[in-house]
N, C-alpha and C positions, 0 to 999 in steps of 0.2 A: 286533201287534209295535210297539214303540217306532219313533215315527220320530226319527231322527239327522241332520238336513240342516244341521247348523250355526244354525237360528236358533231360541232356544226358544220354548218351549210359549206362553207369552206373550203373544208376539213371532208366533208364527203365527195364534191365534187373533184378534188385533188386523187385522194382514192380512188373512184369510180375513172377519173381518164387513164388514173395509172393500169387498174384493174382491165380497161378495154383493152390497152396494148398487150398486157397479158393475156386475154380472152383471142386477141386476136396473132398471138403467136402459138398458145393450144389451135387454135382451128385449121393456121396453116401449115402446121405441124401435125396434123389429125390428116388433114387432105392428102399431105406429100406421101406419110405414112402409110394410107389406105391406097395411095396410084400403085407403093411400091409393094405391098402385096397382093395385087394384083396382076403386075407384069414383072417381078423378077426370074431370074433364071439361073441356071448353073447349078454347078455341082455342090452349094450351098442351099437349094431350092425350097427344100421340105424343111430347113432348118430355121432357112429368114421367112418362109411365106408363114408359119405356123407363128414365130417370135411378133412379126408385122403384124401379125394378126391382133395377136394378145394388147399389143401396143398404142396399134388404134381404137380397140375397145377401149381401151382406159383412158385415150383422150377424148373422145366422142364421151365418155360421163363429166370427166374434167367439165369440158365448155360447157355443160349445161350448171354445171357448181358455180363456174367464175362466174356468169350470168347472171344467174340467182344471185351473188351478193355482190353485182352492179345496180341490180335491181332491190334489190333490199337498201342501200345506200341512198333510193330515191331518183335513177338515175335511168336511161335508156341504157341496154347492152346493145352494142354495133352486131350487126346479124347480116350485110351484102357485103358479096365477095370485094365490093369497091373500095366498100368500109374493112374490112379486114385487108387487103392490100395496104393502103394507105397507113394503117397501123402499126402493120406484121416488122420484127426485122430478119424474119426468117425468107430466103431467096428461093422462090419458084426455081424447081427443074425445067431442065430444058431438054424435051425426047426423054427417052427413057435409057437411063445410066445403067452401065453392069450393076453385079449384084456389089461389090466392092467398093461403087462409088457409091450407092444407095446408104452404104453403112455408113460411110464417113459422112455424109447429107444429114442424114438421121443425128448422129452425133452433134456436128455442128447445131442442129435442129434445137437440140434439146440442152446444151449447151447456152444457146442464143437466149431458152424457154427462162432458164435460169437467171440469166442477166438480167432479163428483163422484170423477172418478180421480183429479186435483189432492186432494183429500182424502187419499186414501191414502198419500198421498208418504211421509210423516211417519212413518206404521210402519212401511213396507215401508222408509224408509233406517233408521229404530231397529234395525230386525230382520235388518241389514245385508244383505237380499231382493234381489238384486240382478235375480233374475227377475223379482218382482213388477215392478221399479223399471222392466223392459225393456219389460214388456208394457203397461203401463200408458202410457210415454212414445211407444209403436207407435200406441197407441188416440187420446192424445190428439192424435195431428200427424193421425190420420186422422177424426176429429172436427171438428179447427178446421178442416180444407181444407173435407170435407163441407157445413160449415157458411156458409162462406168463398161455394162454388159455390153454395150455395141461396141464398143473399144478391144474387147478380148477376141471376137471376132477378127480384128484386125492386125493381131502381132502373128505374128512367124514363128 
């Protein structure tokens, strides 16, 4: 069935590829997030595994939101790792990083998350998207805080 939502075909497709790259830097930011409380370590332990924790739960609901208004836009959301590589501009670890470098990963991470919904803007105000324009502006005040707290971790 034809979808009718006010913003054309376009106009949603512009959004919805913006939307996957977004979809698919939450997820690889979700992944990195969840290896890294799992194996960090150090005299920081109970501090980041408990913060990690919290962190990936909130991205594990994210990607199922960005999803959903891929898919409300009329659109497939990307869901294999191949298809999120190819997406992501967030950079795969490599081994497992002190707990130190994890934070600054994270940061970068979510930093990256930012840039890349900041990208979206542009279609989703073209395509007068006013949802897109919502969820996106949710994501990135919860990005820059994120990013914000991983950062106090890191001064001296």
């Amino acid at each position: 069935m034809k979808i009718d939502i006010g913003i054309p075909e376009k106009n949603r497709k512009q959004i919805a590829d913006g939307l996957a790259k977004f979809l698919s830097d939450t997820y690889t930011l979700y992944l990195k997030t969840h290896n890294f409380h799992w194996n960090v370590t150090g005299p920081q332990f109970n501090t980041l595994h408990a913060m990690f924790m919290g962190q990936y739960t909130e991205l594990w609901t994210a990607v199922d939101t960005v999803a959903e208004r891929i898919r409300s836009l009329g659109y497939p959301a990307p869901g294999t790792y191949s298809e999120f590589a190819a997406l992501t501009s967030i950079k795969e670890s490599k081994g497992v990083p002190q707990a130190t470098e994890m934070v600054k990963q994270l940061v970068s991470g979510h930093e990256a998350a930012c840039k890349t919904a900041r990208s979206v803007f542009p279609a989703a105000e073209n395509g007068n998207d006013q949802a897109s324009l919502d969820l996106l502006t949710q994501r990135i005040s919860l990005h820059e805080k994120t990013a914000w707290m991983l950062r106090t971790l890191l001064e001296k």
